[in-house]
Backbone as numpy.savetxt, mean C-alpha at the origin, in Angstrom:
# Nx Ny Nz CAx CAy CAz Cx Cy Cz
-24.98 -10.08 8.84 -23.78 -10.81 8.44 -22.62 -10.42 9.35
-22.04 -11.30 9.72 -20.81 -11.26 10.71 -19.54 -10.54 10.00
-19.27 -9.65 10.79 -17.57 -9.55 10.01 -16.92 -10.07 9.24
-16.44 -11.51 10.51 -15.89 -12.49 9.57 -16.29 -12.94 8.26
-17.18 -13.10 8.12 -18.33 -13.65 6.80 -18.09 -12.64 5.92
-18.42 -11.29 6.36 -18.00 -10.00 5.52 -16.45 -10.14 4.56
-15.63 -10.64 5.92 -14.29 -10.30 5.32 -13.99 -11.57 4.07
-14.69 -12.91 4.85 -14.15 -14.15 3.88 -15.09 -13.62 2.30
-15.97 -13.08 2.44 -16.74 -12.58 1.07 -16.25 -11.88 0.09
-15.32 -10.76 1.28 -14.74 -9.75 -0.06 -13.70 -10.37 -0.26
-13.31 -11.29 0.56 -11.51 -11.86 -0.16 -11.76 -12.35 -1.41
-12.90 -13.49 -1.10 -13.19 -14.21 -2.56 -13.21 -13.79 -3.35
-13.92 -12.67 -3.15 -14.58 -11.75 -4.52 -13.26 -10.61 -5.03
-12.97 -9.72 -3.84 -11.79 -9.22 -4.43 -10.91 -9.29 -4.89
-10.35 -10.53 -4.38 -8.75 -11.05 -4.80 -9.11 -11.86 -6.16
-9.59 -12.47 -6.48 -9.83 -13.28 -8.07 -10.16 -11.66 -8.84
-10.90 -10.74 -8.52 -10.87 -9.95 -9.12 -9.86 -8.93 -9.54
-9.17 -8.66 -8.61 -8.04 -7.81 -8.67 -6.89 -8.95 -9.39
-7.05 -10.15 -9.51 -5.79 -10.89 -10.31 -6.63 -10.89 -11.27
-7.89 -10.93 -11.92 -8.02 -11.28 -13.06 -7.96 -9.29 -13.72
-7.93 -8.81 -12.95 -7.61 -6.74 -14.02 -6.39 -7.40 -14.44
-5.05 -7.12 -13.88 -3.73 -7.53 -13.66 -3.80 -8.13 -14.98
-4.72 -9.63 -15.21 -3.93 -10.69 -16.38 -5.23 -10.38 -17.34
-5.65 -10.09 -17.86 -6.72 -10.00 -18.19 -6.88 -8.23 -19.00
-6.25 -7.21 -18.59 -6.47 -5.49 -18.92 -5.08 -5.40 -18.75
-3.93 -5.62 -19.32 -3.03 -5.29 -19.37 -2.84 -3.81 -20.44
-3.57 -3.11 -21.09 -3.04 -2.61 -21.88 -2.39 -1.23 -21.12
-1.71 -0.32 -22.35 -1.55 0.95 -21.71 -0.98 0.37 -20.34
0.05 -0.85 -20.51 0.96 -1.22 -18.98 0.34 -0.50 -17.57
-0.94 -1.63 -18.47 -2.03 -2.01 -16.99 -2.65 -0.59 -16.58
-3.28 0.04 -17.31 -4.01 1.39 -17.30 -4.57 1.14 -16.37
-5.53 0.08 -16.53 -7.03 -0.18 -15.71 -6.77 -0.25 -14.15
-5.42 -0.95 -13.71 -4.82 -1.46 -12.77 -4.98 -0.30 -11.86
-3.66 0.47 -12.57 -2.57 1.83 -12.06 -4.05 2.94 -11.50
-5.15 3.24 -12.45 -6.91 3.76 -12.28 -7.27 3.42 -10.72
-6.95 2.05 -10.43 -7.19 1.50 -9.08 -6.90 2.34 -8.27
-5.37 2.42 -8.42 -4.24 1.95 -7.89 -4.53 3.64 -7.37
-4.75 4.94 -8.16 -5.37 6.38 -8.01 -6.05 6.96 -6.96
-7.18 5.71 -7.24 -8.47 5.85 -6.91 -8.49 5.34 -4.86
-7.67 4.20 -5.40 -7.52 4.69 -3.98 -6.71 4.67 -2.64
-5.99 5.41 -3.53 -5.24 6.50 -3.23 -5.61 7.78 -2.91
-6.77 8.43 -3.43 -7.56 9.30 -3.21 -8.51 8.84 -2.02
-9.19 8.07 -1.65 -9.98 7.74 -0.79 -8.86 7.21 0.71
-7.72 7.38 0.35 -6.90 6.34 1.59 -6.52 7.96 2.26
-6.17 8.79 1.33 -5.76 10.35 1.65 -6.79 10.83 2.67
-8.11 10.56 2.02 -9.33 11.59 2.69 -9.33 10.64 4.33
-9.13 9.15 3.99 -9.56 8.80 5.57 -8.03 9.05 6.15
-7.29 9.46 5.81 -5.70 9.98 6.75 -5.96 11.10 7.04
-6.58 12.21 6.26 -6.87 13.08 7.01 -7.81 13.30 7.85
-9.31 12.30 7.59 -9.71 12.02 8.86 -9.24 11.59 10.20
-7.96 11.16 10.27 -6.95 10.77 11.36 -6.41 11.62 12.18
-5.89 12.33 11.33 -5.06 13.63 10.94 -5.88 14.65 12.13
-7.37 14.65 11.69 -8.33 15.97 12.38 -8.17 15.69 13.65
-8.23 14.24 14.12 -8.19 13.51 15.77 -7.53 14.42 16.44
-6.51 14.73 16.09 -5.46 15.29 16.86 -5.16 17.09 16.17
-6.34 17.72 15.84 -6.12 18.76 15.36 -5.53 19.20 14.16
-4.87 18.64 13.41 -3.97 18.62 12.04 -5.43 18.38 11.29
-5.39 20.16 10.53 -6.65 19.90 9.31 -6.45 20.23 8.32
-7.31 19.00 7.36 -7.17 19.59 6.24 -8.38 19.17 5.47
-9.27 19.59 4.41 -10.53 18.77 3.70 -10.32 17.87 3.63
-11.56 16.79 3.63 -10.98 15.50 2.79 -10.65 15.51 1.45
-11.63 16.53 0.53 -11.70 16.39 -0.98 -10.25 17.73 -1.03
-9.50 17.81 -0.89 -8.37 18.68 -0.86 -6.86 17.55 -0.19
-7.46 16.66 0.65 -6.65 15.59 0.80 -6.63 14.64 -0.13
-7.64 14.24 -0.64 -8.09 13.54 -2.06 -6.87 13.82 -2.97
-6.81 15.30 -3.31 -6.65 15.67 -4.76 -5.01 15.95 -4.40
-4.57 16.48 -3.34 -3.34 15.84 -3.00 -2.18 14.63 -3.05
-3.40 13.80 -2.25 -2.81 12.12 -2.41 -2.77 11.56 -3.26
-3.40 11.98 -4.63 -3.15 11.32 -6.12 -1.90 11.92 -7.14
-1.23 12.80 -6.54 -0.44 13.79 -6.63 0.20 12.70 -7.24
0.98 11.83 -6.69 2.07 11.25 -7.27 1.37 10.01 -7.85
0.41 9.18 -7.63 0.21 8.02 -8.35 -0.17 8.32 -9.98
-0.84 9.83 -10.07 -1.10 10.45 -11.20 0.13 10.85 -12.26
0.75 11.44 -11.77 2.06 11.46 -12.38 2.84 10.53 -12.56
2.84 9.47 -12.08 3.49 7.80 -11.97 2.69 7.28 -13.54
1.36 7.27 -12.99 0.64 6.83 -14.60 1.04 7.02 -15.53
1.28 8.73 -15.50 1.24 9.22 -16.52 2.76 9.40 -17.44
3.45 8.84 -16.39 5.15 8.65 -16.51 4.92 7.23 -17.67
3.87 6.23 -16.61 4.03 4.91 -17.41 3.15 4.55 -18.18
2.11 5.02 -17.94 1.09 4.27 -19.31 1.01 5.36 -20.61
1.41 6.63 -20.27 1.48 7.33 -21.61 2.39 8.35 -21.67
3.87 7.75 -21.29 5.31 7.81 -22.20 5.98 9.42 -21.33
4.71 9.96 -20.49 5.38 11.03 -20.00 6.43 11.42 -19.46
7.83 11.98 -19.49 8.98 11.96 -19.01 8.15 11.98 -17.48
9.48 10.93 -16.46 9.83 10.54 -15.40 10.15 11.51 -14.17
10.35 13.08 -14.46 10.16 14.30 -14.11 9.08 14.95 -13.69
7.83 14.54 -14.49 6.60 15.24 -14.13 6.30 14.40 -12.71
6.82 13.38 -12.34 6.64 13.23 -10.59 7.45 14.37 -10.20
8.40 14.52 -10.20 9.04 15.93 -9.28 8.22 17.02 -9.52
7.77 17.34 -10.85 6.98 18.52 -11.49 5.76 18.79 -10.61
5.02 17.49 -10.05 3.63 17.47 -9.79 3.74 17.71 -8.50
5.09 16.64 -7.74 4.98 17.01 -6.11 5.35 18.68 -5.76
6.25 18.97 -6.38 6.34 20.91 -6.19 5.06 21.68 -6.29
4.44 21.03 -7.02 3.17 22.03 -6.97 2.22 21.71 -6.33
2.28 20.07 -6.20 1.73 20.33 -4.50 1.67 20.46 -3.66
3.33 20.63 -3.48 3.90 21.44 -1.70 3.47 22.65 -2.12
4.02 23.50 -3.04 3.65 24.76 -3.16 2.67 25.51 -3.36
1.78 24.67 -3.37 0.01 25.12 -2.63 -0.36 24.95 -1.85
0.49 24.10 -1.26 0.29 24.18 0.61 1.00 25.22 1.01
1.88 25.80 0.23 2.98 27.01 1.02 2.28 28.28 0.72
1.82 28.15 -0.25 1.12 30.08 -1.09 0.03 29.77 -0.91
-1.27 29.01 -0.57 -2.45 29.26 -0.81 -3.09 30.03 -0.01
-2.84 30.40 0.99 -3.21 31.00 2.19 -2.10 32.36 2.36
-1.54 32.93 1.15 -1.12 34.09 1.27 -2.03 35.24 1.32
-2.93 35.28 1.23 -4.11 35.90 0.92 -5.41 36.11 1.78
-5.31 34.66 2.76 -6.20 34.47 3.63 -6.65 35.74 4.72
-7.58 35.51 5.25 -8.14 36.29 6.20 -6.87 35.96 7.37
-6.96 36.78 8.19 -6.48 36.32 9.67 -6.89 35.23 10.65
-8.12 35.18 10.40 -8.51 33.87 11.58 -7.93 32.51 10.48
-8.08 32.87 9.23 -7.70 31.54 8.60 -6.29 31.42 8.42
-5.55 32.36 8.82 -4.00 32.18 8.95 -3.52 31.28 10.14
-4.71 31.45 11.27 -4.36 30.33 12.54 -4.05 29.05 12.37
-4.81 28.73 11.37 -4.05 27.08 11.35 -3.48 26.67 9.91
-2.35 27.45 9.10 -1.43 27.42 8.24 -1.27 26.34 8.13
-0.32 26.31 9.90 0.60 25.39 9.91 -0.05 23.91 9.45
-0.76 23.92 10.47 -1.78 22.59 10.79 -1.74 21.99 9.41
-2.75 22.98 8.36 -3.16 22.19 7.60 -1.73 22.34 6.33
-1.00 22.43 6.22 0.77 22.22 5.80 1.01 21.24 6.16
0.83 20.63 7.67 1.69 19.71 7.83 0.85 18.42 7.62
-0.84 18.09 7.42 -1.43 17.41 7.01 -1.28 17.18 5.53
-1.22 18.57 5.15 -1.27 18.38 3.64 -0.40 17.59 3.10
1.03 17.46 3.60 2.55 17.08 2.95 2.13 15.87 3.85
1.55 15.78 4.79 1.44 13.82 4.98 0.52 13.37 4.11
-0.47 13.56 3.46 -1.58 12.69 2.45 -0.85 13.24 1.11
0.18 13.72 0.98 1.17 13.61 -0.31 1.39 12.14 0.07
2.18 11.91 0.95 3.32 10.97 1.28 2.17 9.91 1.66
1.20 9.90 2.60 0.57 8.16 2.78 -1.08 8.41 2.67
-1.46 7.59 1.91 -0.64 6.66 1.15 -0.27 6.67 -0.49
-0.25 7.44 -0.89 0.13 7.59 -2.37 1.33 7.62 -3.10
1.93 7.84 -2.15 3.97 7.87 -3.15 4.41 6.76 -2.82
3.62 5.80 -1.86 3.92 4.32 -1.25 2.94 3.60 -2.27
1.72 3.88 -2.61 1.18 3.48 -3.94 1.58 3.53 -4.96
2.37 4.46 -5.15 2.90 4.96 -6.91 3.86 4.10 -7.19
4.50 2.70 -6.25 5.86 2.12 -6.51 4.81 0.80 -7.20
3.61 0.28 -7.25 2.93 -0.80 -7.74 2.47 0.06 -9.19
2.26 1.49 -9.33 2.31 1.87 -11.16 3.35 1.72 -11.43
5.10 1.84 -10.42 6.17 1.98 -10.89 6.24 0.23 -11.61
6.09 -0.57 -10.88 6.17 -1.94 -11.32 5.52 -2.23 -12.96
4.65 -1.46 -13.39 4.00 -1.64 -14.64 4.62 -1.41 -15.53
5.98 -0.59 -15.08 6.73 -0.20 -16.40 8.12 -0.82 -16.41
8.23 -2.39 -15.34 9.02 -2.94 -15.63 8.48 -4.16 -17.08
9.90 -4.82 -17.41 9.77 -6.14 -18.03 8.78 -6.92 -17.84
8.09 -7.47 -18.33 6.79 -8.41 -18.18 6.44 -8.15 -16.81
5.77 -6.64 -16.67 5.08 -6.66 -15.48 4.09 -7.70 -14.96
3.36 -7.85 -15.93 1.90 -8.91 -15.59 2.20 -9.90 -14.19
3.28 -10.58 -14.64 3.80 -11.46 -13.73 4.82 -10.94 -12.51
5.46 -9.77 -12.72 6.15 -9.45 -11.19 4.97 -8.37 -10.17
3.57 -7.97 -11.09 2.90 -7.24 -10.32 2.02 -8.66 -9.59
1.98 -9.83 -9.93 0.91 -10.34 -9.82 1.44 -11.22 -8.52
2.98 -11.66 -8.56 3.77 -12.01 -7.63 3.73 -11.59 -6.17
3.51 -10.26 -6.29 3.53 -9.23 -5.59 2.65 -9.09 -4.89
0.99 -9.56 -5.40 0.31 -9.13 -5.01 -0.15 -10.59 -4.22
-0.01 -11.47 -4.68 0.23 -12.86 -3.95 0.98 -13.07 -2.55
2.31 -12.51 -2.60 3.21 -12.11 -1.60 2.55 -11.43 -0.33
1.94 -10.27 -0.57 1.31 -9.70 0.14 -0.33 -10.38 0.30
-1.11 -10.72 -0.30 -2.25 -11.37 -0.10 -2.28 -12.66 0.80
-0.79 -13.62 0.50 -0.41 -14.50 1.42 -0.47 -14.02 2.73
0.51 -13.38 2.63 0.85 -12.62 4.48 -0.16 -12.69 4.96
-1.32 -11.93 4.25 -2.28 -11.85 5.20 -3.54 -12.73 5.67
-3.55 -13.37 5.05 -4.41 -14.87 5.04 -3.64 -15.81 6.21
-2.27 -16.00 5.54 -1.78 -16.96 6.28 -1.78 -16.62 7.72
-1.33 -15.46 8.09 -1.14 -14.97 9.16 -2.35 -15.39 9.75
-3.20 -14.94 9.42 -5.18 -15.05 9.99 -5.04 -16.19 10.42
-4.79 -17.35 9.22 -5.12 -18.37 9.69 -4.09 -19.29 10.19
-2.80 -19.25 10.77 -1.58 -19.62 11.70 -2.22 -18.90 13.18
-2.16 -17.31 13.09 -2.87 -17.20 14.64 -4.04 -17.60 14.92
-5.37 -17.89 13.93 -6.18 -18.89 14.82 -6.12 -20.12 15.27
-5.32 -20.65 14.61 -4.92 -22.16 15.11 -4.02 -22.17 16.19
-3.16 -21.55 15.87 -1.37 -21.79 16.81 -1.02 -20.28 17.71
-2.35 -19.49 17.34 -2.11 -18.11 18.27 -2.84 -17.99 19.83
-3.21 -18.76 20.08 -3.92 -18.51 21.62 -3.44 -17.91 22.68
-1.98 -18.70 23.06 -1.10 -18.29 23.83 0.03 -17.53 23.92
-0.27 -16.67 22.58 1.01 -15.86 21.99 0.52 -14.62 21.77
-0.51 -14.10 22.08 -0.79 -12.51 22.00 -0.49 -11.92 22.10
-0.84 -10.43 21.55 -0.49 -9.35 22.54 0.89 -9.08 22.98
1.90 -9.31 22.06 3.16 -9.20 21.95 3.37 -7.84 21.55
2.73 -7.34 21.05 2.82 -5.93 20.39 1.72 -4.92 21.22
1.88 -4.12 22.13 0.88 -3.11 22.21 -0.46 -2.58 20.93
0.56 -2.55 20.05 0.01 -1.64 18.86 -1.67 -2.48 17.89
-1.55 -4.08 18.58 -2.24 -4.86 17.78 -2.27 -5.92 18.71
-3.27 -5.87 19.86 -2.80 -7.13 20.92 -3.58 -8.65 20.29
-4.52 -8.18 19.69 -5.38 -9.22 18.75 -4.25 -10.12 17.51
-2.92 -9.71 17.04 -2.30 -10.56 16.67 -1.14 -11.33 17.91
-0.83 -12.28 16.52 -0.26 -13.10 17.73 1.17 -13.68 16.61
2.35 -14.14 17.40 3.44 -14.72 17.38 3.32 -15.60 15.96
2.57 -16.30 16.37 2.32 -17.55 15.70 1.81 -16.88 14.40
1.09 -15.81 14.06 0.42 -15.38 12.85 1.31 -14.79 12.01
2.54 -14.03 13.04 3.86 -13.53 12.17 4.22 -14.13 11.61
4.92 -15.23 11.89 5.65 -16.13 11.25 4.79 -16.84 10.31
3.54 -17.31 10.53 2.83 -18.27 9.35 2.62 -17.14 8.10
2.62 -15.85 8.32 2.59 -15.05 7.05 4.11 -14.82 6.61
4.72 -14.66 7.38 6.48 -14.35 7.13 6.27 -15.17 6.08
6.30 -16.25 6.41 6.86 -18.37 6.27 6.73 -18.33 4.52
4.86 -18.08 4.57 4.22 -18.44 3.29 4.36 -17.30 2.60
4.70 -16.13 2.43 4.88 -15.61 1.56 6.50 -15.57 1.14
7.52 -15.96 2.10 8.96 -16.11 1.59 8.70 -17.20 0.84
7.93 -18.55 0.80 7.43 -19.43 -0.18 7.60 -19.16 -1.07
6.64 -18.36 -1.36 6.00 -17.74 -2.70 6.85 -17.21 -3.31
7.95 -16.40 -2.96 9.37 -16.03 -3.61 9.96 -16.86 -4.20
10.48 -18.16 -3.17 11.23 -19.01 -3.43 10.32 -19.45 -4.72
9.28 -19.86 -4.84 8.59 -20.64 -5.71 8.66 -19.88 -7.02
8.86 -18.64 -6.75 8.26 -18.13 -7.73 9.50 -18.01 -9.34
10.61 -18.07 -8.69 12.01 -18.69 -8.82 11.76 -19.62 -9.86
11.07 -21.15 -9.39 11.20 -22.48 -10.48 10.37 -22.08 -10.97
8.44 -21.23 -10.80 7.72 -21.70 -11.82 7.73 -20.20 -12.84
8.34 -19.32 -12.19 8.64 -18.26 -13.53 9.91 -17.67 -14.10
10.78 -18.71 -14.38 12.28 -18.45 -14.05 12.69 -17.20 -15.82
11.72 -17.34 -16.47 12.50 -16.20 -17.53 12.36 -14.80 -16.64
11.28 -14.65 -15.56 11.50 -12.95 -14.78 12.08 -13.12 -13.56
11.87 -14.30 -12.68 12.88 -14.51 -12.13 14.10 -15.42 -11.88
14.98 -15.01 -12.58 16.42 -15.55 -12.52 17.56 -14.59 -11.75
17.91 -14.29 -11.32 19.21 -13.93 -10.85 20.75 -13.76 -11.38
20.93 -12.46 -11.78 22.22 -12.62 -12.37 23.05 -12.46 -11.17
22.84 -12.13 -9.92 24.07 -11.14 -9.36 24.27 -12.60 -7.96
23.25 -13.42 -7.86 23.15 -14.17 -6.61 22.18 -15.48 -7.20
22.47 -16.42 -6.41 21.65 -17.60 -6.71 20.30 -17.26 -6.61
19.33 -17.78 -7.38 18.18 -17.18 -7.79 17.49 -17.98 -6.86
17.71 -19.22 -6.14 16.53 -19.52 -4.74 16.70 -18.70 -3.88
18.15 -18.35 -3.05 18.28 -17.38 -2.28 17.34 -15.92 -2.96
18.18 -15.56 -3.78 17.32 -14.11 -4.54 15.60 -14.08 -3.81
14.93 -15.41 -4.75 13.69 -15.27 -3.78 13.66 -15.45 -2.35
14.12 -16.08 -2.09 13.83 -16.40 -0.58 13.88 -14.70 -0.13
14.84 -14.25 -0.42 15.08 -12.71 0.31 14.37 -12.06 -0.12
13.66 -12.04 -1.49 12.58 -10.94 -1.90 11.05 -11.47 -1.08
10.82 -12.86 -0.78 9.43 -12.70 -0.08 9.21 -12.35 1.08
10.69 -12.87 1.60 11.01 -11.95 3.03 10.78 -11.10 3.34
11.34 -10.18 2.64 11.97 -8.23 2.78 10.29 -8.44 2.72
9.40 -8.35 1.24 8.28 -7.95 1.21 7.34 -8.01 2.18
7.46 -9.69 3.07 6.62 -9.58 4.09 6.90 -9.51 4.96
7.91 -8.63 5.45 8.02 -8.09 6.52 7.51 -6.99 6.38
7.71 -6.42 5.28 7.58 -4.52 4.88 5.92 -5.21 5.04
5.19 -5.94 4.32 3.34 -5.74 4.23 3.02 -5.97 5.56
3.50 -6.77 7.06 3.48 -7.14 8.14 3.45 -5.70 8.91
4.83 -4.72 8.60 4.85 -3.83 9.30 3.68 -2.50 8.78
3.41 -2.76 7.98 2.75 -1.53 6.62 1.41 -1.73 7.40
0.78 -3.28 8.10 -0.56 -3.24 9.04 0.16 -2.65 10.18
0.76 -2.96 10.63 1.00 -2.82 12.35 1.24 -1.19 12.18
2.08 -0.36 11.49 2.41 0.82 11.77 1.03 1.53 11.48
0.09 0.76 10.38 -1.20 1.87 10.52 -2.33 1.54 11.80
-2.45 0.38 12.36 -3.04 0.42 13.41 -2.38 1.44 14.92
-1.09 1.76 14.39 -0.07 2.68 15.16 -1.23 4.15 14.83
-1.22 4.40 13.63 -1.81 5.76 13.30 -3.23 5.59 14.21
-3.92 4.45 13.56 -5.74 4.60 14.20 -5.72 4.44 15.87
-4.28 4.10 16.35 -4.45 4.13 18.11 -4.15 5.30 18.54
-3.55 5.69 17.96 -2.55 7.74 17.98 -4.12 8.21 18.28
-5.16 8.25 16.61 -6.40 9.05 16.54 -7.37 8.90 17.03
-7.26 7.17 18.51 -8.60 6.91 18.86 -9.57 6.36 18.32
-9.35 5.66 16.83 -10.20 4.96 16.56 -9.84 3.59 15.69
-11.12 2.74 15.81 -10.69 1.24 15.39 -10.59 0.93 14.13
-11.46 1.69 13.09 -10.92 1.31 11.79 -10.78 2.93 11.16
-10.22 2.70 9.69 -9.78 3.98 9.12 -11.23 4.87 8.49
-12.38 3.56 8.24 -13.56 3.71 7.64 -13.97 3.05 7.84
-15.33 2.82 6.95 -16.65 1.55 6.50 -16.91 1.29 5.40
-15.98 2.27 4.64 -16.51 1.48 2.92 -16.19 0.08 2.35
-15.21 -0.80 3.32 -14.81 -2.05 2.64 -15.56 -2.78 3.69
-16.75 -3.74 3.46 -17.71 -4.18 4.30 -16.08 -5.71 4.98
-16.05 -5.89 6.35 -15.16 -6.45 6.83 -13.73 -5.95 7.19
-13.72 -4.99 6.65 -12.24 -5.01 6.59 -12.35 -3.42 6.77
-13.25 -2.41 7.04 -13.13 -0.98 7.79 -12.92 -0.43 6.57
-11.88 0.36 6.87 -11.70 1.79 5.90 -10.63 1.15 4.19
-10.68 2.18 3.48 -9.48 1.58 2.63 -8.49 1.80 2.81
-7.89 2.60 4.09 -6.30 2.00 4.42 -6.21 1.08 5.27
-7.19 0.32 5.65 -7.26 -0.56 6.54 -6.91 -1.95 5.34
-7.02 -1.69 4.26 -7.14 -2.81 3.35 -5.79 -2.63 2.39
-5.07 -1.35 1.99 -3.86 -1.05 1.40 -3.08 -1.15 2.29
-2.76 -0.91 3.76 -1.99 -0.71 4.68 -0.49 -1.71 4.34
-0.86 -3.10 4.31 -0.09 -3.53 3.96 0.66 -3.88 1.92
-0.32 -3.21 1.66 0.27 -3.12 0.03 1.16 -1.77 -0.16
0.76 -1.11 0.92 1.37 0.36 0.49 3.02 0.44 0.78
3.70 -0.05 2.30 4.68 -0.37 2.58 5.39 -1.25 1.95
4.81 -2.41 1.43 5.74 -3.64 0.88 5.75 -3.05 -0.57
4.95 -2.44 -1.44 5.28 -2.25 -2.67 6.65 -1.29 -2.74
7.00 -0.28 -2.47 8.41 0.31 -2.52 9.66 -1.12 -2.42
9.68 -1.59 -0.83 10.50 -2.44 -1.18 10.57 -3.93 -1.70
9.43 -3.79 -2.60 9.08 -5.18 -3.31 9.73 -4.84 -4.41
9.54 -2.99 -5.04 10.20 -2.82 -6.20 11.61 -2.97 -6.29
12.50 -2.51 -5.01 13.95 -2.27 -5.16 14.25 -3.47 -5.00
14.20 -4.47 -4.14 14.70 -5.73 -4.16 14.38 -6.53 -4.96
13.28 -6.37 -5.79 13.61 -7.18 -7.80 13.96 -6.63 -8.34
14.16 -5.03 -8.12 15.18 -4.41 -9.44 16.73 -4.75 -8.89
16.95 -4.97 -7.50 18.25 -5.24 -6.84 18.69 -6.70 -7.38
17.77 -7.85 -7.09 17.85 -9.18 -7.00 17.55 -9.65 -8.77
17.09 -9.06 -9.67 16.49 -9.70 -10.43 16.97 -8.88 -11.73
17.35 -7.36 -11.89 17.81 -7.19 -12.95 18.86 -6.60 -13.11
């Protein structure tokens, strides 16, 4: 089976699936979801620190794992079962601070690379999981169902559309970017385009969550599908930045088409932070 075939397979299958958890397992403000949302987060950690090793920065994977859930775990546990909003600060201290003391103790040859694995460690805190933890943060707004599902449309657009604007209208527009010479001009904008759509739209056909008190509520969207797909646009391009840094083409192989699983969050991980502030900015 061809890539392509690979990739058009899991879209089908994934994306109806991942909207029907969303509308469908809402309880415990989308338990089942936010579980995902953990999980992999834990698996996006272990292949960053496979990145990470390219260039000497080590750390386990299953120690990068249990790191990178650091905050989506405490996010959960903020929102699906009532835990004060603190135990994220609570949880990230103690996981810097086992990167700082655990190796007080160590042998000498294992004191050689402290640093190394410190400064890996505090990056699979940060990507991709505290960039994940802003889509549990969304669960504990107002009728999440519908601003997580928006969201995930927004970003699912981008990337479709894009695919399919640069195969049609991308031939002669490549390779504008070092970082990704395989996209093209034409694919920016057809994902920009259709997911600022989807804002705007999202305006007339769900106007009790989105209305606008502070600004006209078409503008409001127009600027929230924007911001978002630019942030899910750049959220691919800056991680194909990481896999050209480490020398290699995808992050993994566990998502048949589509490489590793930050090869497949890349762009959910960036746009969810500022998907959250610009509907809590624009919308409440």
């Amino acid at each position: 089976m061809s890539k392509l075939v690979e990739r058009l397979v899991m879209f089908a299958v994934g994306v109806p699936a991942t909207l029907s958890i969303i509308l469908f397992l809402p309880q415990k403000h989308h338990l089942a979801a936010n579980s995902i949302v953990i999980v992999l987060s834990a698996l996006g950690a272990a292949e960053f620190a496979g990145m990470l090793a390219k260039k000497n920065i080590s750390i386990g994977s299953l120690e990068a794992a249990i790191l990178g859930v650091s905050g989506p775990v405490a996010m959960t546990l903020a929102v699906s079962f009532d835990f004060s909003y603190q135990a994220i600060g609570i949880i990230f201290i103690i996981s810097s601070s086992w990167l700082i003391i655990s190796r007080v103790f160590a042998s000498e040859e294992a004191l050689k690379d402290t640093i190394n694995r410190a400064a890996g460690g505090f990056a699979v805190i940060l990507y991709p999981g505290m960039f994940m933890t802003w889509i549990i943060r969304m669960s504990g707004l107002p009728s999440p169902k519908m601003v997580i599902l928006i969201f995930l449309l927004i970003v699912f657009a981008n990337d479709s559309a894009a695919w399919v604007a640069g195969l049609l209208f991308g031939k002669g527009n490549r390779g504008i970017l070092k970082v990704s010479p395989n996209k093209s001009l034409a694919g920016f904008i057809g994902g920009i385009l259709c997911s600022t759509l989807i804002g705007f739209g999202a305006v007339f056909f769900i106007p009790d969550i989105f209305t606008s008190y502070r600004f006209p509520s078409p503008l409001a969207g127009l600027v929230l599908g924007f911001l978002s797909a630019v942030a899910a646009t750049m959220g691919d391009l800056g991680e194909s930045a990481l896999k050209r840094s480490s020398d290699i083409k995808d992050s993994g192989h566990i998502i048949p088409g589509r490489g590793g699983v930050l090869d497949t969050i890349d762009s959910l991980s960036l746009a969810a932070p500022v998907y959250y502030v610009s509907y809590w900015v624009l919308f409440t």
